[in-house]
N, C-alpha and C positions, 0 to 999 in steps of 0.2 A: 504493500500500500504506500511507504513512502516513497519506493522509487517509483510510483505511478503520479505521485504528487511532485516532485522534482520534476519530474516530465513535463508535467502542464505549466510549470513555471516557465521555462524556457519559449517563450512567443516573444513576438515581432516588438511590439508595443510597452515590455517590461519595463522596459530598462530608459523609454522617451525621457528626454530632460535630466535624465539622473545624476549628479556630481556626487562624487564620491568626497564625503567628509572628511580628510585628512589631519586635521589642526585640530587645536585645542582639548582640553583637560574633563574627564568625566566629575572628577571634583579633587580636590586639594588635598592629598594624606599626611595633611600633616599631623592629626593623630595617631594614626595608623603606624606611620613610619617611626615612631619612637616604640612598639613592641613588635616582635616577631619572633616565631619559634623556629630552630635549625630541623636540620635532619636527625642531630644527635636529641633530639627530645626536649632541648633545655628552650627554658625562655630568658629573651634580651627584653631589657627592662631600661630605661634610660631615662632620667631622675633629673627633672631643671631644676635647681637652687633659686628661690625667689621667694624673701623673708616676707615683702611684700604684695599678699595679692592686691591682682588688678595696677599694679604699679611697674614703674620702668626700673627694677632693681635684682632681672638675672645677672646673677652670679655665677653661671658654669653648667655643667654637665655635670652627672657619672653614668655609668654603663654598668649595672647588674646584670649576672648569668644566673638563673634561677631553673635549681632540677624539680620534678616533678612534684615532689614531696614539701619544696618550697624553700627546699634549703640555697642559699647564696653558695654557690662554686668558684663563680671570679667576679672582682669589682677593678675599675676600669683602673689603670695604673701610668699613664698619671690620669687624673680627672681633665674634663675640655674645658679648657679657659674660657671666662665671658669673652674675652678676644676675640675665638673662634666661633662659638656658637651662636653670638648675638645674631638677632635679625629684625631690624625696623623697618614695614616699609609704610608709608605714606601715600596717600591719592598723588593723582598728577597733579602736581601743581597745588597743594594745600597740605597743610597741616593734620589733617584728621588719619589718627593712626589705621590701618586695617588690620596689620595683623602685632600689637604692643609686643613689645620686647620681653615680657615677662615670661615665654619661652624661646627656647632655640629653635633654633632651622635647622638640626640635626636629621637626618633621616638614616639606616641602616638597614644591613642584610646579613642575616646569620649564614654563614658558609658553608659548602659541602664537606669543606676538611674542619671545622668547630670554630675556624675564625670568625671576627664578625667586625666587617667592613660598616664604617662612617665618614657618611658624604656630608659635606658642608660648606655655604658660599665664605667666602677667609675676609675675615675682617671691614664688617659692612658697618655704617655709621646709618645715620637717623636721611629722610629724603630719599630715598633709591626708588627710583620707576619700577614698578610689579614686571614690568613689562622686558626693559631695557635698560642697561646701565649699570647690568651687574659685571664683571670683567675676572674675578678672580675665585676661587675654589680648593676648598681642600681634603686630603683623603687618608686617614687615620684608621689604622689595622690594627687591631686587640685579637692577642690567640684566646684561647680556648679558658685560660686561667686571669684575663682581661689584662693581661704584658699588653703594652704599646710595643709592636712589632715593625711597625713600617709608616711611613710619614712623607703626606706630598703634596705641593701647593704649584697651581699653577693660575697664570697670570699676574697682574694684566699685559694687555697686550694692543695695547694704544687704542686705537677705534676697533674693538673687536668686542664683542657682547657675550655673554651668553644667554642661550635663547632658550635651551632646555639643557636640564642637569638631571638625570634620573639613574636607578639601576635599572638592567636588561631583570624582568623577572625571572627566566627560564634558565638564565645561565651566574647572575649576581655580577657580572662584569657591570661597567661603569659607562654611559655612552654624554658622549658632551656635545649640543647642537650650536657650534658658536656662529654669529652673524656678524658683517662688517657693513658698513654707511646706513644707509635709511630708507626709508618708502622702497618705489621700486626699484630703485639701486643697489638694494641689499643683497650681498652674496652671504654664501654658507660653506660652512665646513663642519664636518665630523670629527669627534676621538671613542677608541674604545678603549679602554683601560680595563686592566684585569682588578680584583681584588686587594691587591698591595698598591696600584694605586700607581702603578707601570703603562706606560701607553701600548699598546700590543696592534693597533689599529689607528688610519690616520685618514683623510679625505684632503686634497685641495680641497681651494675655494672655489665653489660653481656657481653661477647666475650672471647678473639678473635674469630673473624671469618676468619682471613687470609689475606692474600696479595689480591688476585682479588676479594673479597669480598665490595659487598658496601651498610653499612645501611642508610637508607632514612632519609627525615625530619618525625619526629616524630608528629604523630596528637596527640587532644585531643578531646572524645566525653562529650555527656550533664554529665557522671557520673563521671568524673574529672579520667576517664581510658585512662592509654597511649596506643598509635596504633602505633607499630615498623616495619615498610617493610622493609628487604632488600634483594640482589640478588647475588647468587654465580652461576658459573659455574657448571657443574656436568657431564657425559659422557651424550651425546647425547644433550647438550645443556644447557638452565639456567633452576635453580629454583627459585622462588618467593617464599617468608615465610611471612607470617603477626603473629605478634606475637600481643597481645593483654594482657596488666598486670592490677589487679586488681589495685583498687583506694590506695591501701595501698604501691602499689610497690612490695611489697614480691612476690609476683607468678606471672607466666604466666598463665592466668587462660582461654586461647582460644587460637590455635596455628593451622595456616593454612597451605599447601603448595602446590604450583599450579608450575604444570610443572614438568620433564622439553618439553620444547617444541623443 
């Protein structure tokens, strides 16, 4: 029965007008991204300092590892400085906080070997565009007993943004969507970095592609290859591209286009 219903789907008329939604965020984890459980069983717990609620008075981080039972295993060695974890941003162009400093913008990934990888934008002050304007990132590794094992900050890098900062959920590597100039000007480049916070994968910069033009969140597969969709307009409707660049970044070395519809 479903593959009789698959069937009927595929007509002439489906797909009319269709643009494929590439862009933007199902919603914000930024609570989410402070617990997570590994494969070894354990849970990451991670604990803002702020004597003050509802006030602008983070203090830091820690990183709890918590086994089943509830017992603490490893606590984070050294703790994350207000330094690193703070995060104000600001409306454009006004004062009214959206998201107050009294947590971090920490986010983590418990690892397949018991590590557990934390992402975080490095050293951000009060006013940064939600949008644009962040430039710099850092990537902090606690083993299994929560050692600080591995330590790495990149940026900035003059007119260079980044656009999106997230883990790959499937694999726990690290992918970074940086942009350079503005509106339709803007080119793009890709990183993927592994767990320790190593770049293992790289993109030139590609574009423009124009004012109505919009490139997606950038995947990564098992061979540390970036996966690019985006979608423009064309006569009779939109096209869809998947670009597909080797492990090295230099090429596009698989390039699709579907549509227009």
């Amino acid at each position: 029965m479903l593959a009789a219903v698959a069937a009927t789907c595929i007509c002439g008329h489906a797909y009319a007008g269709a643009r494929a939604v590439i862009g933007g965020a199902f919603a914000v984890p930024v609570l989410d991204a402070k617990t997570a459980v590994g494969k070894d069983g354990l849970l990451r717990l991670i604990f803002d300092f702020n004597p003050s609620q509802g006030g602008k008075t983070y203090q830091g981080s820690a990183l709890w590892i918590i086994d089943p039972n509830g017992g603490v295993v490893g606590a984070s060695n050294p703790t994350i400085p207000a330094s690193v974890g703070s995060f104000y941003f600001t409306t454009r162009g006004g004062s009214i906080p959206i998201f107050p400093v009294e947590r971090s913008n920490t986010a983590m990934y418990p690892q397949a070997d018991g590590n557990t990888t934390v992402l975080f934008f490095f050293g951000l002050g009060s006013n940064i565009n939600p949008i644009l304007g962040v430039r710099s990132f850092g990537v902090w590794t606690y083993n299994s007993g929560g050692n600080l094992i591995a330590a790495a900050q990149y940026g900035p890098f003059g007119n260079t943004d980044i656009f999106n900062l997230y883990f790959d959920d499937a694999t726990g590597k690290i992918v970074v969507k940086w942009a350079t100039h503005s509106g339709p000007n803007r080119t793009y480049a890709g990183w993927v970095l592994d767990e320790f916070g190593t770049i293992v994968s790289f993109t030139n910069f590609f574009g423009p592609f124009g004012q109505s033009n919009r490139v997606g969140k950038f995947r990564v597969n098992a061979s540390n290859q970036l996966i690019v969709p985006f979608t423009f307009p064309v006569s009779g409707g939109f096209l869809t591209n998947i670009w597909t660049f080797n492990s090295g970044g230099s090429a596009v070395v698989n390039a699709q286009s579907f549509g227009p519809f």
